[in-house]
PDBQT receptor file of N, H, CA, C and O in Angstrom, charges set to zero:
ATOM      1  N   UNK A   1      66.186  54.505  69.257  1.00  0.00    +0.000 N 
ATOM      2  CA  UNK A   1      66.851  55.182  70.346  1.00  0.00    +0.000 C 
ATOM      3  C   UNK A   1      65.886  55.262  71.529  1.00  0.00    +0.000 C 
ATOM      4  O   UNK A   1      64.760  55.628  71.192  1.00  0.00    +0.000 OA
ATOM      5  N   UNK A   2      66.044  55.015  72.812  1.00  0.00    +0.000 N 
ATOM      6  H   UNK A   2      66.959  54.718  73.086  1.00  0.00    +0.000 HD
ATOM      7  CA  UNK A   2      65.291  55.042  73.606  1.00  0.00    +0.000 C 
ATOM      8  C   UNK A   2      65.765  56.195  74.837  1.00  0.00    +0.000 C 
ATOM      9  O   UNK A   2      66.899  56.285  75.309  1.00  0.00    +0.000 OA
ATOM     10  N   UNK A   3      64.794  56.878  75.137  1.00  0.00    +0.000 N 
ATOM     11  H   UNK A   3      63.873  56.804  74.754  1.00  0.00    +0.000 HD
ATOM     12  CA  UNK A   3      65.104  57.630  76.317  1.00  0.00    +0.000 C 
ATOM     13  C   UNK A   3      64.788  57.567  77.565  1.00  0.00    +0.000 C 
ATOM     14  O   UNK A   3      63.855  56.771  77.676  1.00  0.00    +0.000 OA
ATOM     15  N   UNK A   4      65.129  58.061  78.701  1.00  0.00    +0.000 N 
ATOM     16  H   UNK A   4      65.886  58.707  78.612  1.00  0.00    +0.000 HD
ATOM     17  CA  UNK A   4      65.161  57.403  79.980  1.00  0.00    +0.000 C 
ATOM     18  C   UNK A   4      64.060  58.917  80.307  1.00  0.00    +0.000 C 
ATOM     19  O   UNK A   4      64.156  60.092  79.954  1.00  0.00    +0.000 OA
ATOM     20  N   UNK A   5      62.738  57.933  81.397  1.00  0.00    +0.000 N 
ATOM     21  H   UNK A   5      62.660  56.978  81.683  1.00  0.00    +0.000 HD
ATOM     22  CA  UNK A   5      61.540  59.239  81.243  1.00  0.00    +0.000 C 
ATOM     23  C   UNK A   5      61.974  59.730  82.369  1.00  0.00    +0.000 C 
ATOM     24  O   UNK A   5      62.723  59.271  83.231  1.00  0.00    +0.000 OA
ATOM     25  N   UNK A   6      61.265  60.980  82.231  1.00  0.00    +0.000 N 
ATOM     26  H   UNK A   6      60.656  61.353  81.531  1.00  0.00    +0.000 HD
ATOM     27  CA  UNK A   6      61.070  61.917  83.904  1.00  0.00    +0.000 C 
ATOM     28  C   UNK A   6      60.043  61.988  83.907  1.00  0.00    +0.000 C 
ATOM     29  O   UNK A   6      59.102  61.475  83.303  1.00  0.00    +0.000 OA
ATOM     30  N   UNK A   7      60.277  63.077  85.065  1.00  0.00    +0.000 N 
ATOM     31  H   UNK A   7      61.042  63.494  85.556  1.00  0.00    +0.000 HD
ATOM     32  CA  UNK A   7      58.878  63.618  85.259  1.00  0.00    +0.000 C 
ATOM     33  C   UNK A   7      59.277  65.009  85.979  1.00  0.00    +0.000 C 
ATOM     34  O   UNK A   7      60.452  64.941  86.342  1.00  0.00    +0.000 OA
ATOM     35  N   UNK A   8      58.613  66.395  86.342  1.00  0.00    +0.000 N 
ATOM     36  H   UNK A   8      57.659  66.450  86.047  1.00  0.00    +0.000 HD
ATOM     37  CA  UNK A   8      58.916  67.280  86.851  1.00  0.00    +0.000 C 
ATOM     38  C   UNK A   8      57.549  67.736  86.922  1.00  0.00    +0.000 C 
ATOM     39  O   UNK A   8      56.481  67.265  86.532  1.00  0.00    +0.000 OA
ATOM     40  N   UNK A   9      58.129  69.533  87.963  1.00  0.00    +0.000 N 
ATOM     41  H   UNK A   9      58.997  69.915  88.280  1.00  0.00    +0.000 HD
ATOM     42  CA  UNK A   9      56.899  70.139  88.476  1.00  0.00    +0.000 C 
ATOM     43  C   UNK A   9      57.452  71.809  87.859  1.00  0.00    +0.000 C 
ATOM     44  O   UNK A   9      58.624  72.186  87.856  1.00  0.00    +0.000 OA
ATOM     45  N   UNK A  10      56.543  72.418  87.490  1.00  0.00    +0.000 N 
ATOM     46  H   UNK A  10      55.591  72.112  87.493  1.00  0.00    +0.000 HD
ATOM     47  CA  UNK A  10      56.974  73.677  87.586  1.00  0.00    +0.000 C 
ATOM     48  C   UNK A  10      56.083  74.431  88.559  1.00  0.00    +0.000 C 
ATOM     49  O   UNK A  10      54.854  74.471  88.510  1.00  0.00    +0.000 OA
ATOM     50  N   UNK A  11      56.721  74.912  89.280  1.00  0.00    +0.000 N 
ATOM     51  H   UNK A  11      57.719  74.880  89.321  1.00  0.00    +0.000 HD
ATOM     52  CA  UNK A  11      55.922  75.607  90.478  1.00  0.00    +0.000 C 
ATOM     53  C   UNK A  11      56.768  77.106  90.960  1.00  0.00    +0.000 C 
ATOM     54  O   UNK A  11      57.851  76.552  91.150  1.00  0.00    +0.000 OA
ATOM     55  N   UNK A  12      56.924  77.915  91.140  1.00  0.00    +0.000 N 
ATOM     56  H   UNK A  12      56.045  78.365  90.986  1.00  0.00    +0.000 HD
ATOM     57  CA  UNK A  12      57.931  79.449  91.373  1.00  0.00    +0.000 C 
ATOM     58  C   UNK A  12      57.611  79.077  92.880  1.00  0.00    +0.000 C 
ATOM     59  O   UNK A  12      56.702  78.514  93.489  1.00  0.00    +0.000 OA
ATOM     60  N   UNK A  13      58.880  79.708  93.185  1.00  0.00    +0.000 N 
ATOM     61  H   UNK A  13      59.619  80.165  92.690  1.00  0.00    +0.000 HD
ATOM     62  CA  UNK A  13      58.813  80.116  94.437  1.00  0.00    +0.000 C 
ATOM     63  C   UNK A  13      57.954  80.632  95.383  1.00  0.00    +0.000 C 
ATOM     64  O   UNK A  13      57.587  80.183  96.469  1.00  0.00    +0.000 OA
ATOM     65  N   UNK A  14      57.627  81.913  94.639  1.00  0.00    +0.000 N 
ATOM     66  H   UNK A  14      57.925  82.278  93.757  1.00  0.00    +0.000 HD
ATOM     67  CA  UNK A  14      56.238  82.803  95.507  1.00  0.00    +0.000 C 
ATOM     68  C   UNK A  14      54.942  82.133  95.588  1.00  0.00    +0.000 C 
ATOM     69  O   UNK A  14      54.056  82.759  96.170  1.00  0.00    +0.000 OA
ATOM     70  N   UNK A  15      54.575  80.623  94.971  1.00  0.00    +0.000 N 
ATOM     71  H   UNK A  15      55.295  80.114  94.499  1.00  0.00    +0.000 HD
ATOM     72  CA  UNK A  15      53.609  80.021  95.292  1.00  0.00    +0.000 C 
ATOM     73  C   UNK A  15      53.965  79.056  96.409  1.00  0.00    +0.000 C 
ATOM     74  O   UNK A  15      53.124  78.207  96.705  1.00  0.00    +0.000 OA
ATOM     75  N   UNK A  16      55.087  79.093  97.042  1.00  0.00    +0.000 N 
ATOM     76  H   UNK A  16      55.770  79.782  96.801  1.00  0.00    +0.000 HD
ATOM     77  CA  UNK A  16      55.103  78.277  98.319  1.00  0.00    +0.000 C 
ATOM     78  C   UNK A  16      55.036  79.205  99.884  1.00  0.00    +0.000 C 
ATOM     79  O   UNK A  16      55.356  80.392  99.817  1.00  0.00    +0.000 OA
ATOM     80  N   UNK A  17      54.698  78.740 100.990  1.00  0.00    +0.000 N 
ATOM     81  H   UNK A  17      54.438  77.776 101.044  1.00  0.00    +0.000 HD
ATOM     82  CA  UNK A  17      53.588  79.533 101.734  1.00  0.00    +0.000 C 
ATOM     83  C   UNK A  17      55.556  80.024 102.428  1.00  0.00    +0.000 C 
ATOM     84  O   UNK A  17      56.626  79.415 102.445  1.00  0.00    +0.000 OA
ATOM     85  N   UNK A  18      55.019  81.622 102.953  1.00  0.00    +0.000 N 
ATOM     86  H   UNK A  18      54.150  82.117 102.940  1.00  0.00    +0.000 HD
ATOM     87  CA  UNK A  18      56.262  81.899 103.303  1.00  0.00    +0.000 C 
ATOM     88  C   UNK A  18      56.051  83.178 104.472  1.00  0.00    +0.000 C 
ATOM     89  O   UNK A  18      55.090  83.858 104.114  1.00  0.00    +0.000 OA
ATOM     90  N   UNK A  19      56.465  83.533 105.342  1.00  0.00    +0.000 N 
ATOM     91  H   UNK A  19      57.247  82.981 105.633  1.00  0.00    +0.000 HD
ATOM     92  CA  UNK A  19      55.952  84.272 106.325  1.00  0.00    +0.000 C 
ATOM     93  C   UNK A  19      55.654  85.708 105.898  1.00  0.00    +0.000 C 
ATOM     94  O   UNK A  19      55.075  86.332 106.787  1.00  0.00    +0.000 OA
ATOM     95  N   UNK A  20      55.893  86.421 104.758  1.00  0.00    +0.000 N 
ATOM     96  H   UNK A  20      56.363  85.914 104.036  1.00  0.00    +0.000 HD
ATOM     97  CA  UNK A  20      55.195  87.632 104.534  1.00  0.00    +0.000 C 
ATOM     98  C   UNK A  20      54.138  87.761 103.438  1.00  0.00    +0.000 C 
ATOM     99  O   UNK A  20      53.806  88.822 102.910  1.00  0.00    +0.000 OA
ATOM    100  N   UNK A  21      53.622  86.474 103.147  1.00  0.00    +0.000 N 
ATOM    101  H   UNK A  21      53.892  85.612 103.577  1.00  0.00    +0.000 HD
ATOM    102  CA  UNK A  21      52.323  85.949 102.500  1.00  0.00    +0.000 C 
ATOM    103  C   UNK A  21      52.908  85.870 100.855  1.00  0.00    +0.000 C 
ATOM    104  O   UNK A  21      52.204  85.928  99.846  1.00  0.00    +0.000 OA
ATOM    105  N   UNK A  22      54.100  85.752 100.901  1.00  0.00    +0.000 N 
ATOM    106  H   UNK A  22      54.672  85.705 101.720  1.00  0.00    +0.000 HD
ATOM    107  CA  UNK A  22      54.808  85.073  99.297  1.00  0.00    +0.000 C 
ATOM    108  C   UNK A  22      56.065  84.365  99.700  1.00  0.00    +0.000 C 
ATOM    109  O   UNK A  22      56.877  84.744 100.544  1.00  0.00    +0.000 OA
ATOM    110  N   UNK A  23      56.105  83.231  98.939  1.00  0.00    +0.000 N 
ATOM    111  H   UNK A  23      55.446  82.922  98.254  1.00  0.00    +0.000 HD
ATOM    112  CA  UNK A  23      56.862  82.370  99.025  1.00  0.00    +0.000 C 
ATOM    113  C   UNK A  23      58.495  82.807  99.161  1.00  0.00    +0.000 C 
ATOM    114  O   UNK A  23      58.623  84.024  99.028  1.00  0.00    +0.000 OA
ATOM    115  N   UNK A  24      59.629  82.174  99.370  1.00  0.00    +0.000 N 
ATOM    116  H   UNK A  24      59.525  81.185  99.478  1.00  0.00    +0.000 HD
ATOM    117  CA  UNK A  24      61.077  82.473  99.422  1.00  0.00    +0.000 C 
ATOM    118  C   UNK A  24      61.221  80.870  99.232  1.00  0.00    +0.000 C 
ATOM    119  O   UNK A  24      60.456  79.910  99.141  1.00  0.00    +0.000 OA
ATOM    120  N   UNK A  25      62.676  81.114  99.221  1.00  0.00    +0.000 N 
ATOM    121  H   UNK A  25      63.298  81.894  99.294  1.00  0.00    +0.000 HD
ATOM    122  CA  UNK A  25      63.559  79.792  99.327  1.00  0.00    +0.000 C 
ATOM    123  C   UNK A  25      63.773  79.648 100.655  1.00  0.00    +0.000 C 
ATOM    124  O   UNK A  25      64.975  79.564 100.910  1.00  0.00    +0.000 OA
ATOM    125  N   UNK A  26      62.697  79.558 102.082  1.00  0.00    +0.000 N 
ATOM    126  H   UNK A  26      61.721  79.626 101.876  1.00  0.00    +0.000 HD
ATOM    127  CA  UNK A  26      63.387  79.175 102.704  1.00  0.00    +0.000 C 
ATOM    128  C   UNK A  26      62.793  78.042 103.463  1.00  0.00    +0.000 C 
ATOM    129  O   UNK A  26      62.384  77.239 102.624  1.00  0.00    +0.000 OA
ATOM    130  N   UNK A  27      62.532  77.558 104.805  1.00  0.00    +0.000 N 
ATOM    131  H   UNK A  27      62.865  78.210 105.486  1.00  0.00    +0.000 HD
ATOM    132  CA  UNK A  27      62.359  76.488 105.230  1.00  0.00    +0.000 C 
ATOM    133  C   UNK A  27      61.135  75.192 104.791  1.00  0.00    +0.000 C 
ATOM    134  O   UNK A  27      61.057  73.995 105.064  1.00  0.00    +0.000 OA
ATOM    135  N   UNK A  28      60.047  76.407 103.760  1.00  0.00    +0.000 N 
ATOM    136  H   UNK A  28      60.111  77.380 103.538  1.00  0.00    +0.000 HD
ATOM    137  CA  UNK A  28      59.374  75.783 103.417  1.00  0.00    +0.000 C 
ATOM    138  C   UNK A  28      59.652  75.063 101.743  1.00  0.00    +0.000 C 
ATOM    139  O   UNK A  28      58.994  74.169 101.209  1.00  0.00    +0.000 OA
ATOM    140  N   UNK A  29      60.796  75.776 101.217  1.00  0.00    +0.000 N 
ATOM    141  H   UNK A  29      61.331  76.502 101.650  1.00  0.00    +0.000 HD
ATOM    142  CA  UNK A  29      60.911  75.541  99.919  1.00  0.00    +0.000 C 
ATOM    143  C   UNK A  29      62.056  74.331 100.357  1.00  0.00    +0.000 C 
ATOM    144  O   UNK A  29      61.862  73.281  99.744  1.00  0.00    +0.000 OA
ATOM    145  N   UNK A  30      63.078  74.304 101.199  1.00  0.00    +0.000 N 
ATOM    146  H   UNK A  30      63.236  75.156 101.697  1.00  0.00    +0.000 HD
ATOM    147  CA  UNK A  30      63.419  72.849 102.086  1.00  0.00    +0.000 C 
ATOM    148  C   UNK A  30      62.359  71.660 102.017  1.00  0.00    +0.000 C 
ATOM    149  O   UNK A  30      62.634  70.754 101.229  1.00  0.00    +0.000 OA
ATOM    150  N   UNK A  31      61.471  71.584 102.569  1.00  0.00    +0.000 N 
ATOM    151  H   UNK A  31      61.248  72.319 103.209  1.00  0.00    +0.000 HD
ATOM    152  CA  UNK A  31      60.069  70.725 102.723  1.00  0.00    +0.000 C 
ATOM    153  C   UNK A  31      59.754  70.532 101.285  1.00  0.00    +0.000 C 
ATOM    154  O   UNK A  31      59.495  69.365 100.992  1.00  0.00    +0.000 OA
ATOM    155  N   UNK A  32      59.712  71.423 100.289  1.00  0.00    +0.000 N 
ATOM    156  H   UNK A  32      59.922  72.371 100.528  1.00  0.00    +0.000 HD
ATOM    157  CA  UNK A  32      59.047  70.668  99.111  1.00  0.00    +0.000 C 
ATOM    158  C   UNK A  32      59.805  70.272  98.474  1.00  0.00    +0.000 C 
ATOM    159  O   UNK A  32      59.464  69.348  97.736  1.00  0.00    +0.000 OA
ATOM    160  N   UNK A  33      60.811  70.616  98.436  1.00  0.00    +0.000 N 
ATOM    161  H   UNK A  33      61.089  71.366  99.036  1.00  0.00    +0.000 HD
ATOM    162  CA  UNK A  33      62.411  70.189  97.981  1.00  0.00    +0.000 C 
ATOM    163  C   UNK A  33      62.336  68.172  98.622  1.00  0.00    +0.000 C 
ATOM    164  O   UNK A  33      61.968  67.298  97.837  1.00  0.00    +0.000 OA
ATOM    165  N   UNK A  34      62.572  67.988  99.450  1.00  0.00    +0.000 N 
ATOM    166  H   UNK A  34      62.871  68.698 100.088  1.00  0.00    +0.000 HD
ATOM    167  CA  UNK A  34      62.462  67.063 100.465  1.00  0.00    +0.000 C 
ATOM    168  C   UNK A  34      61.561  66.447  99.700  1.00  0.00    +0.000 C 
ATOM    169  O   UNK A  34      61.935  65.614  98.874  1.00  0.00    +0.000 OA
ATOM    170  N   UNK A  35      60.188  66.777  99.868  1.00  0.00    +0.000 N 
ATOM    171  H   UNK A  35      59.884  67.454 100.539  1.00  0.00    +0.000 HD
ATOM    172  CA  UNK A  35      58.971  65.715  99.116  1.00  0.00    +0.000 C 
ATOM    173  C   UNK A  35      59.171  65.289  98.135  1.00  0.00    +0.000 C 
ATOM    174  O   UNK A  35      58.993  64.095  97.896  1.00  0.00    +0.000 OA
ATOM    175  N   UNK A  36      59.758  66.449  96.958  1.00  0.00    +0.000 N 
ATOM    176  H   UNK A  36      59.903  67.420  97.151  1.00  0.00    +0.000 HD
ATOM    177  CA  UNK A  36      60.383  65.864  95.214  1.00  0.00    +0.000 C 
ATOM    178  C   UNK A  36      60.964  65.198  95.667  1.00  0.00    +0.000 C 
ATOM    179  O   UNK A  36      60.145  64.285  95.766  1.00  0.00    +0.000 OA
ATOM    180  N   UNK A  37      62.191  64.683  96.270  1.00  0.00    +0.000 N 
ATOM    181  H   UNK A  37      62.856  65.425  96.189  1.00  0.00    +0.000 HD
ATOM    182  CA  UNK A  37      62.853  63.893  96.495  1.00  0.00    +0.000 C 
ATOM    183  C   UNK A  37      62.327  62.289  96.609  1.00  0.00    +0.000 C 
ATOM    184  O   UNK A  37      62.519  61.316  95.881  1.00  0.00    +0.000 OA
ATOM    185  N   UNK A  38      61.559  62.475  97.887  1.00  0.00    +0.000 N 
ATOM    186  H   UNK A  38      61.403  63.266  98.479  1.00  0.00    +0.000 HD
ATOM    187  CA  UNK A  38      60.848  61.245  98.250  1.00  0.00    +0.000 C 
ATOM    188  C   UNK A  38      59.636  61.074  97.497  1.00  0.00    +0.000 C 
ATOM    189  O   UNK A  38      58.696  60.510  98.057  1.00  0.00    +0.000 OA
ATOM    190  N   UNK A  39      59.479  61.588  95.979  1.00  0.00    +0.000 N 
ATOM    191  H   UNK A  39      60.243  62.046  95.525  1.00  0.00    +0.000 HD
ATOM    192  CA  UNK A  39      58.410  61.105  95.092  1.00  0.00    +0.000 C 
ATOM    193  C   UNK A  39      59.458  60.853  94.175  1.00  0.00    +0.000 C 
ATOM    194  O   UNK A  39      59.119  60.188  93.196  1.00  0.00    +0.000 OA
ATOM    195  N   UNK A  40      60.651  61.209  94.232  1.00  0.00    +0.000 N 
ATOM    196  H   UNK A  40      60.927  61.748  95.027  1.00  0.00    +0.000 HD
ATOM    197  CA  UNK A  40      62.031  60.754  93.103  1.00  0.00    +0.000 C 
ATOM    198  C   UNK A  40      60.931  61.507  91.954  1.00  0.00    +0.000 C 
ATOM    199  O   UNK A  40      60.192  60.945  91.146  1.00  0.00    +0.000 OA
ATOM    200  N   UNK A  41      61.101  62.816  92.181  1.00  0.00    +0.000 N 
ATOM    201  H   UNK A  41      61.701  63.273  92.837  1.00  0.00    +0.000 HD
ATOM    202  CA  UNK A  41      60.721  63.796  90.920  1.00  0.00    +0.000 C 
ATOM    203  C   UNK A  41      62.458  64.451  90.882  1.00  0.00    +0.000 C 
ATOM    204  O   UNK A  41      63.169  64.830  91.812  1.00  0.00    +0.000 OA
ATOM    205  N   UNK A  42      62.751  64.370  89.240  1.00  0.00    +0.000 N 
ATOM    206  H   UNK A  42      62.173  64.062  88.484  1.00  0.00    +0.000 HD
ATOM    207  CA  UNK A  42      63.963  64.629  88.990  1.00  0.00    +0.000 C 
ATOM    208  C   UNK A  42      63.799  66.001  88.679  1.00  0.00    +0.000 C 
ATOM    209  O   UNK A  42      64.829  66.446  89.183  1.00  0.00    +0.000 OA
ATOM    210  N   UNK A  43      63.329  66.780  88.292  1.00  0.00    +0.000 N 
ATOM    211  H   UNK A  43      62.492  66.418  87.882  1.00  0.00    +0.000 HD
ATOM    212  CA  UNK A  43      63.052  68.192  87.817  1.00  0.00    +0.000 C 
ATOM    213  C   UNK A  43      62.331  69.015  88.264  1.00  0.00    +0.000 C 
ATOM    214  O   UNK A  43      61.121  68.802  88.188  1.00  0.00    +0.000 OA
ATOM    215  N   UNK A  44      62.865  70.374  88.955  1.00  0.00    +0.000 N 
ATOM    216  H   UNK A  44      63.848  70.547  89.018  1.00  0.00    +0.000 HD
ATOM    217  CA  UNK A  44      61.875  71.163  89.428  1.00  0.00    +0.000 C 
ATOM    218  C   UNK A  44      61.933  72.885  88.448  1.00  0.00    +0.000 C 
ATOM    219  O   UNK A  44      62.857  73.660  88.694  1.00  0.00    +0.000 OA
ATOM    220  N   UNK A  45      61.065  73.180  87.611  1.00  0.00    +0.000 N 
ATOM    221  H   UNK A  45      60.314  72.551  87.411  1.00  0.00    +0.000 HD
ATOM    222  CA  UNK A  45      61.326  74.008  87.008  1.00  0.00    +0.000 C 
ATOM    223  C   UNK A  45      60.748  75.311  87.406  1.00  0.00    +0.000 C 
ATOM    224  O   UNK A  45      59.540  75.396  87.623  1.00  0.00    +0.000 OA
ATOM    225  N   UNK A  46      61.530  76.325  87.516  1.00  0.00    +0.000 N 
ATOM    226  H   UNK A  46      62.512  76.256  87.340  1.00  0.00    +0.000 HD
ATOM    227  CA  UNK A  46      61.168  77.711  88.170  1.00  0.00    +0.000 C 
ATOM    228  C   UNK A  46      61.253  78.572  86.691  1.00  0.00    +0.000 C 
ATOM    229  O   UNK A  46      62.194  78.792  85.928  1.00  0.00    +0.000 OA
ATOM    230  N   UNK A  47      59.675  78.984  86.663  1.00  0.00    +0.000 N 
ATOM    231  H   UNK A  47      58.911  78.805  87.283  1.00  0.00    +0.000 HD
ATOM    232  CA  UNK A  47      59.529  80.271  85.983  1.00  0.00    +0.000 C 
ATOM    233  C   UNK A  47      59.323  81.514  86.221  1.00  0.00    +0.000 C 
ATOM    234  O   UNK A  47      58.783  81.777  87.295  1.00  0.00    +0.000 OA
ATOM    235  N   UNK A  48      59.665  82.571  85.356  1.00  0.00    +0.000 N 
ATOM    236  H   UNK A  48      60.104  82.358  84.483  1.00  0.00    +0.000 HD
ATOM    237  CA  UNK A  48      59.899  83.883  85.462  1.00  0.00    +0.000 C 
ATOM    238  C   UNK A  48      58.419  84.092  86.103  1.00  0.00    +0.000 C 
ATOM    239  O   UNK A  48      58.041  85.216  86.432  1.00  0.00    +0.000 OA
TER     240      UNK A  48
């Protein structure tokens, strides 16, 4: 049986830079969103 590989990142939110010195979902989590994309990373996993 063969499986088709990935690859992913786990990274939370509050480690992306965000204007009250912790991360959000917003223009910057856009931008890294964007980069997975254009590295064709299929998985982005958010932990507690």
């Amino acid at each position: 049986m063969k499986f088709k590989r990935s690859s992913g990142i786990i990274l939370h939110p509050t480690s992306l830079p965000g204007p009250d010195g912790i991360g959000d979902l917003g223009p910057e989590a856009y931008r890294w969103v964007d980069f997975l994309a254009g590295a064709e990373c299929g998985l982005w996993q958010v932990l507690p």
